[in-house]
FIKEGU-428676 format. One record per residue: residue number from 1; x, z, y of N, C-alpha, C, CB in turn. Coordinates in pm, 1 decimal. Atoms other than C-alpha are relative to their C-alpha. Glycine has a CB too. Example, Ala and Ser with C-alpha at 12.3 -4.5 7.8 and 13.67 -1.06 7.14 Angstrom:
<koldrens>
num 1 n_u 89.0 n_w 0.0 n_v -119.0 ca_u 1230.0 ca_w 780.0 ca_v -450.0 c_u 90.0 c_w 0.0 c_v 120.0 cb_u -99.2 cb_w 124.6 cb_v 2.7
num 2 n_u -82.0 n_w -6.0 n_v -119.0 ca_u 1367.0 ca_w 714.0 ca_v -106.0 c_u -77.0 c_w 73.0 c_v 109.0 cb_u 41.4 cb_w -141.5 cb_v 46.2
</koldrens>
This chain:
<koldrens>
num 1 n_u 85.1 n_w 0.0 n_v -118.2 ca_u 0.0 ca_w 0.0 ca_v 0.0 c_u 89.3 c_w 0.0 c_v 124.0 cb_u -96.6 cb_w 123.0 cb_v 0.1
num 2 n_u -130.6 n_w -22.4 n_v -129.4 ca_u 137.1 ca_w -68.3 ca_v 328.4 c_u -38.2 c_w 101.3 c_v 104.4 cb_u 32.2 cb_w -150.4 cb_v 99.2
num 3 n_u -34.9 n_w -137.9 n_v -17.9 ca_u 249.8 ca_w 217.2 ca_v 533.0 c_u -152.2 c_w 58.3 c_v 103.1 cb_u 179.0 cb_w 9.9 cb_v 88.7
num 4 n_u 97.6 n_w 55.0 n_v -151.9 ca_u 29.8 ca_w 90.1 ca_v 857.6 c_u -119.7 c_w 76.0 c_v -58.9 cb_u -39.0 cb_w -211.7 cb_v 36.5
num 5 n_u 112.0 n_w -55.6 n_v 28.6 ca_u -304.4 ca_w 150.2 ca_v 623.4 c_u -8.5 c_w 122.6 c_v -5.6 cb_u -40.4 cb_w -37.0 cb_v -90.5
num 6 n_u -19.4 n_w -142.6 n_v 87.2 ca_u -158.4 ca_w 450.0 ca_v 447.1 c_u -20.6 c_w 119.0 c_v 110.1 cb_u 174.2 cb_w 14.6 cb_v -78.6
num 7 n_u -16.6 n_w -117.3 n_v -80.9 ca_u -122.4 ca_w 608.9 ca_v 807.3 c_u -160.6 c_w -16.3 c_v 46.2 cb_u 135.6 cb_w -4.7 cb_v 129.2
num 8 n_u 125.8 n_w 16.9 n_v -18.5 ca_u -445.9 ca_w 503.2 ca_v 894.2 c_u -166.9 c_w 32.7 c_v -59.2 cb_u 21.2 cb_w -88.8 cb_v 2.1
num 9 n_u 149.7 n_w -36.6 n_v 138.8 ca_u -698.2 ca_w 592.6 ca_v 601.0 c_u 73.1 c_w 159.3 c_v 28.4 cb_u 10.3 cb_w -99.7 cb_v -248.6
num 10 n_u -38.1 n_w -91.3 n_v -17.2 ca_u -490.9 ca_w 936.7 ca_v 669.7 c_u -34.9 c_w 127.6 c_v 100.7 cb_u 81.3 cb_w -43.0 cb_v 2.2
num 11 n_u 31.9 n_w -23.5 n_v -124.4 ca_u -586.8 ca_w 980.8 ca_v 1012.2 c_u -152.1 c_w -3.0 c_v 25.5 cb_u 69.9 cb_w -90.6 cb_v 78.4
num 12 n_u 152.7 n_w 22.6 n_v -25.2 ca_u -943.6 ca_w 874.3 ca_v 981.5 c_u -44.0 c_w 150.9 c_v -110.5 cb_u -70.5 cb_w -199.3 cb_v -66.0
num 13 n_u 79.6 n_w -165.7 n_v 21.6 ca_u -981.6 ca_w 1171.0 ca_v 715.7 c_u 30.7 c_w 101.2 c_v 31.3 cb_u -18.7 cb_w 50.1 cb_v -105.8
num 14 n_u -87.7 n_w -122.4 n_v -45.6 ca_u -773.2 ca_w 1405.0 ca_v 897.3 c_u -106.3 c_w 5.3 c_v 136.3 cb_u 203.1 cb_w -31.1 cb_v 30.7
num 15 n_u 82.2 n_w -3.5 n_v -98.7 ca_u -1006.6 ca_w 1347.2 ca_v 1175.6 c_u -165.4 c_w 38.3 c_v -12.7 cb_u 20.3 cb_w -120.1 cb_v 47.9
num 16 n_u 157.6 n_w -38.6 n_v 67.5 ca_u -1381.4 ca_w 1354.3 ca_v 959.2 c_u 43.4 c_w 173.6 c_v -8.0 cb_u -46.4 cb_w -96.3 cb_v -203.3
num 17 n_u 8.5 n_w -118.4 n_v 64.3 ca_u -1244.6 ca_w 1676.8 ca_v 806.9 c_u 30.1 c_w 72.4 c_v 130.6 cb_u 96.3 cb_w 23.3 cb_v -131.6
num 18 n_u 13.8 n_w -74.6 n_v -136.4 ca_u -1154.5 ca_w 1794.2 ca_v 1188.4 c_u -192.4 c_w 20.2 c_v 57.9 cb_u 105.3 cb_w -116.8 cb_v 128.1
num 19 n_u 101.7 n_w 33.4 n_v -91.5 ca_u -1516.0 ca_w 1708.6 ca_v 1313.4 c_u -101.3 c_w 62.8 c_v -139.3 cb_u -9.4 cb_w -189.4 cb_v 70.2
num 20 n_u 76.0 n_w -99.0 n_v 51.4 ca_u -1674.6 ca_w 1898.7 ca_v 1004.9 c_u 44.6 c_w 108.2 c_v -24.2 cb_u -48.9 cb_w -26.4 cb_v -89.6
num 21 n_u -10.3 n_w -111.6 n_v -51.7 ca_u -1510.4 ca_w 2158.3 ca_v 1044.6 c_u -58.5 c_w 61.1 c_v 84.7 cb_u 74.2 cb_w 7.5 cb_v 25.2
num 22 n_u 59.5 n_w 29.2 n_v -107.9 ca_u -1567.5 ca_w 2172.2 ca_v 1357.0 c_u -227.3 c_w 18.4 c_v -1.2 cb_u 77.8 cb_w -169.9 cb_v 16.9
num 23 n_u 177.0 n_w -42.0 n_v -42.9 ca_u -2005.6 ca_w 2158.3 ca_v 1355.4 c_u -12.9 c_w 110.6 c_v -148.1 cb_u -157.3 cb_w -191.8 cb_v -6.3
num 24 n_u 66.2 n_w -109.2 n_v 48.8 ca_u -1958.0 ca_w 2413.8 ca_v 1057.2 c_u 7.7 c_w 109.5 c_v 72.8 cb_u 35.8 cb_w 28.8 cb_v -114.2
num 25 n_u -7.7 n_w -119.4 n_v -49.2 ca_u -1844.3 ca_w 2668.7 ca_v 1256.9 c_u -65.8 c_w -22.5 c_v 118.3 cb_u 128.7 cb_w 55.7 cb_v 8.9
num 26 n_u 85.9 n_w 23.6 n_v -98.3 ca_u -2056.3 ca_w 2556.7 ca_v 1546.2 c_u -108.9 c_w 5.5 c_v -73.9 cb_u 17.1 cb_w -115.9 cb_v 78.1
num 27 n_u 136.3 n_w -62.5 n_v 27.3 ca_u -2343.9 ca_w 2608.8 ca_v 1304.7 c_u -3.7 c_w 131.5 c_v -70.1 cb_u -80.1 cb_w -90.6 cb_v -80.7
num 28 n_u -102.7 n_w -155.2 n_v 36.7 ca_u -2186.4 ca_w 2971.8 ca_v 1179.1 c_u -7.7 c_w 89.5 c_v 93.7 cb_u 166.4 cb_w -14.7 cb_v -10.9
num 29 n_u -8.7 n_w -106.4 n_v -129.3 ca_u -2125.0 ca_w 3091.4 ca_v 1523.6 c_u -117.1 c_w -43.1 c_v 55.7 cb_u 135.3 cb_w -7.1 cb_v 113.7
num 30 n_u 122.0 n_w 16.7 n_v -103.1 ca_u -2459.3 ca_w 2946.9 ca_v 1693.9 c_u -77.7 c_w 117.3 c_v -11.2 cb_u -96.7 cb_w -127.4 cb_v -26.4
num 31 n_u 112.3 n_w -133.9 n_v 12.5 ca_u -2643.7 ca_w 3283.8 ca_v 1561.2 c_u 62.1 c_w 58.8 c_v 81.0 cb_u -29.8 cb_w 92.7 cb_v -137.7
num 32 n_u -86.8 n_w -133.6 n_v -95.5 ca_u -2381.5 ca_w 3502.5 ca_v 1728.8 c_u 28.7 c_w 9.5 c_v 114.2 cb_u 117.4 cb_w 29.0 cb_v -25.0
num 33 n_u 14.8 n_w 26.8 n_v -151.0 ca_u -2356.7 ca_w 3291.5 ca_v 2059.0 c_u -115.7 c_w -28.3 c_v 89.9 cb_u 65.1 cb_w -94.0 cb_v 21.6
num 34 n_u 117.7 n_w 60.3 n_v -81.0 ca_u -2718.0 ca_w 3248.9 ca_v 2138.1 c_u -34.0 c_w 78.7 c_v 89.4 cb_u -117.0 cb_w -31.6 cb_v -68.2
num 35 n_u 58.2 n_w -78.4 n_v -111.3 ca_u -2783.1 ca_w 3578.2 ca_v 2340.4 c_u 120.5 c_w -78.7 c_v 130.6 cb_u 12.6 cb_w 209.6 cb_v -35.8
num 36 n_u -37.9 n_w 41.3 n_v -138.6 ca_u -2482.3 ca_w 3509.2 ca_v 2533.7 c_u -14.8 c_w -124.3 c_v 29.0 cb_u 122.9 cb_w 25.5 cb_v 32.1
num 37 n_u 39.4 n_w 113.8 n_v -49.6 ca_u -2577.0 ca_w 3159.1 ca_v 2618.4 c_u -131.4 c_w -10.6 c_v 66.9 cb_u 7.3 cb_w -81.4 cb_v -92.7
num 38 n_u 160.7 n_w -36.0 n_v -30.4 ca_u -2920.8 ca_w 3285.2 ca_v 2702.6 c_u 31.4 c_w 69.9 c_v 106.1 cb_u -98.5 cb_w 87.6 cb_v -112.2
num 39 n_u -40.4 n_w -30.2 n_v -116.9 ca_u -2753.1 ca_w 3521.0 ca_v 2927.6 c_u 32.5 c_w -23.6 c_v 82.9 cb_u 35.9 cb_w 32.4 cb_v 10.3
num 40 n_u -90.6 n_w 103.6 n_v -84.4 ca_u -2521.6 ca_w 3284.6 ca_v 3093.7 c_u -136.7 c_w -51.7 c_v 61.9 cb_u 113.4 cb_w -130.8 cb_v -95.4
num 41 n_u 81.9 n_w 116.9 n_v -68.4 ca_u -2849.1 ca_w 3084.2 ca_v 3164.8 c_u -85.7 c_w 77.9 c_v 83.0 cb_u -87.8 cb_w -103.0 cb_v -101.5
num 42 n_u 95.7 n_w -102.6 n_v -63.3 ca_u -3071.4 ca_w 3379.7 ca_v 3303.0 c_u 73.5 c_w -3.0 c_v 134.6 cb_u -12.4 cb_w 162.1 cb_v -79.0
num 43 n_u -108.9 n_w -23.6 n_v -142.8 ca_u -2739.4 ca_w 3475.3 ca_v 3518.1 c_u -3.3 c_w -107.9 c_v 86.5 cb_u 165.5 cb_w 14.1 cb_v -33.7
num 44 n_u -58.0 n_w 87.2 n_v -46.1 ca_u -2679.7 ca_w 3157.5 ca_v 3651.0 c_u -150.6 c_w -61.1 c_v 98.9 cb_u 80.6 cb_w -90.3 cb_v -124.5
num 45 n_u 153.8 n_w 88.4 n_v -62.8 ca_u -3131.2 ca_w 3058.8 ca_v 3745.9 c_u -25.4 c_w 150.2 c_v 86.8 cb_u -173.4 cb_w -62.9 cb_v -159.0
num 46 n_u 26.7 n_w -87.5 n_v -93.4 ca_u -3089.5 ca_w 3449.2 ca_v 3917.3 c_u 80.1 c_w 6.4 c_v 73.1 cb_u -24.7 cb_w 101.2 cb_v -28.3
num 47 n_u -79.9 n_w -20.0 n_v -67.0 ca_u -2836.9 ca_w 3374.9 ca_v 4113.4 c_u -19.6 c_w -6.7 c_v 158.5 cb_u 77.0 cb_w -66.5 cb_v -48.5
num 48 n_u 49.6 n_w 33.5 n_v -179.2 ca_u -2943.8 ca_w 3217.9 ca_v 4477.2 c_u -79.5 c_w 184.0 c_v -12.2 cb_u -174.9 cb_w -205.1 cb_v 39.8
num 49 n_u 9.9 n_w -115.7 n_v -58.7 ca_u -3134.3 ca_w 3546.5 ca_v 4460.8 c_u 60.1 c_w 132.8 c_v 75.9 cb_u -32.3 cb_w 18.8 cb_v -56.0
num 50 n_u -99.0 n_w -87.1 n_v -29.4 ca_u -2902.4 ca_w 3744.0 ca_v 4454.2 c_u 65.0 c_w 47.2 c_v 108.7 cb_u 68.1 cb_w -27.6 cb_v -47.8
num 51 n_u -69.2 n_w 15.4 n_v -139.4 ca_u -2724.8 ca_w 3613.7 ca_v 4687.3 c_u -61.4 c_w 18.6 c_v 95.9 cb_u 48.9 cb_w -107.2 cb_v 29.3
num 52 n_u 140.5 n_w -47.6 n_v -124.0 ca_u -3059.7 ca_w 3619.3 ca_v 4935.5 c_u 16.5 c_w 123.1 c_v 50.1 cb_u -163.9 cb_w 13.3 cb_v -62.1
num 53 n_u -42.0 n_w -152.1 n_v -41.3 ca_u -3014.1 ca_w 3984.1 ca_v 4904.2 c_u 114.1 c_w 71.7 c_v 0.6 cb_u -54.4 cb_w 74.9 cb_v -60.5
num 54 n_u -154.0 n_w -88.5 n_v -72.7 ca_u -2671.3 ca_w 4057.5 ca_v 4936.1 c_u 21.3 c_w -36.4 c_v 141.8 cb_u 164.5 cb_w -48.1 cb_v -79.0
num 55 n_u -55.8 n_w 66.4 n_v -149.6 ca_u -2702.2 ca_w 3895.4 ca_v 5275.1 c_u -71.9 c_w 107.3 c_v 93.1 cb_u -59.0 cb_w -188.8 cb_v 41.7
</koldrens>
């Protein structure tokens, strides 16, 4: 086989097996990051208030 493919069929599964990796632990950790992402989003739609009244 020449080398060219060899690096190439190498790279393409070195890359699948990156990118499932990858959404397993993005579907693993999604239970454990949903408050704080929920938080982040609360924080972030109470904010102009905030600010209203710190002024």
């Amino acid at each position: 086989m020449n080398p060219k493919y060899l690096y190439r069929t190498l790279r393409f599964l070195f890359v699948i097996g990156v990118v499932v990796l990858a959404l397993l632990a993005f579907f693993y950790l999604s239970k454990i990051t949903y408050p704080f992402i929920i938080a982040l989003v609360i924080a972030f739609m109470i904010n102009p208030l905030v600010n209203f009244f710190e002024k």
